[in-house]
Structure formats: C-alpha cells, structure tokens
C-alpha positions as CSV (number, residue, x, y, z in Angstrom):
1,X,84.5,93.9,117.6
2,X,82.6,95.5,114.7
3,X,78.5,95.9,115.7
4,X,75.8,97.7,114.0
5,X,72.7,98.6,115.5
6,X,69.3,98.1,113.6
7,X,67.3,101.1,113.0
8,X,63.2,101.3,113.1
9,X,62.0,98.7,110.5
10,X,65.4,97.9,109.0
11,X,65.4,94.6,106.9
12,X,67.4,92.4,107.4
13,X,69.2,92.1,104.3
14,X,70.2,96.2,104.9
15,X,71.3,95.4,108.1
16,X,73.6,92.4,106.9
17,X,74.7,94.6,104.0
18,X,75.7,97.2,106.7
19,X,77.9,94.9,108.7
20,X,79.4,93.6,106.1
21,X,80.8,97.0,104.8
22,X,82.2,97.2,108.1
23,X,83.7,94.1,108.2
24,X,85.2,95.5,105.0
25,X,86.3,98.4,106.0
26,X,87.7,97.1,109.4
27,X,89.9,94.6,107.9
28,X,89.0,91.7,110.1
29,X,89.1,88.7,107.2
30,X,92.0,90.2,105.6
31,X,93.5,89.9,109.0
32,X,92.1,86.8,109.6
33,X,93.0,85.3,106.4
34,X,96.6,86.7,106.8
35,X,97.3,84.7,110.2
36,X,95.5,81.6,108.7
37,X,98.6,80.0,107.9
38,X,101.7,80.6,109.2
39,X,104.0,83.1,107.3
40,X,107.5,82.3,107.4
41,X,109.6,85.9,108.6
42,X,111.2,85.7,105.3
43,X,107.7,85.4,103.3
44,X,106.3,88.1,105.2
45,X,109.6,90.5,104.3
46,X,109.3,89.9,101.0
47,X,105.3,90.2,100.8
48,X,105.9,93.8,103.0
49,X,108.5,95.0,100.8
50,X,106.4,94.1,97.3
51,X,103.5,96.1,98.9
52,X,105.9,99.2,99.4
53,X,106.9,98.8,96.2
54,X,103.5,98.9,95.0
55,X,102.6,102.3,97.2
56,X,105.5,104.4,95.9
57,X,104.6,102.9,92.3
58,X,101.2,104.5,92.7
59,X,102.0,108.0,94.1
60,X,102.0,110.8,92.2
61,X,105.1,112.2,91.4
62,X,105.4,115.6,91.6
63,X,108.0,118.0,89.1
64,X,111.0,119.0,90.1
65,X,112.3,122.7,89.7
C-alpha cells in the first residue's frame, strides 16, 4: 500500500504529484494493468522471453581479451 504523508502547508497538487511518483515507482498500474485481462501461459512466455531479449539487447558488452 503506497502512502505519503503531507508535510506543514503542502498543497495539494505537491502532495498528489508525490503519490503519484510512487505509484510510479511501485509498479502498482503496471501490475494492475497486467492482471486486467487474462494472459494465456503461452502469451505470457512469449511476452517474458521478448523482454529478456530486450535486457541483454541493452547491456553493454564488454571486450574480450
């Protein structure tokens, strides 16, 4: 549960803007977004195995010898 406590004369829209870097950061929509529907255990292989693609596409390779 993601909470954020207001500080002395905090507006409101500072405080919103707060929680919902949280809620960012946290991952909750992503999450919630994910189990919206449901995912056949094929889909969801094939949606994991795109992202790991994606990660070791990214890294930086380093030089060899």
């Amino acid at each position: 549960m993601t909470e954020v406590k207001t500080g002395d004369k905090e507006s409101f829209e500072s405080l919103l803007k707060r929680f919902n870097k949280r809620v960012q950061q946290s991952g909750i929509l992503a999450q919630v977004r994910r189990r919206e529907h449901f995912e056949k255990p094929s889909v969801k292989r094939k949606r994991k195995a795109a992202a790991k693609r994606r990660k070791t596409a990214r890294a930086p390779r380093t030089p060899r010898g």
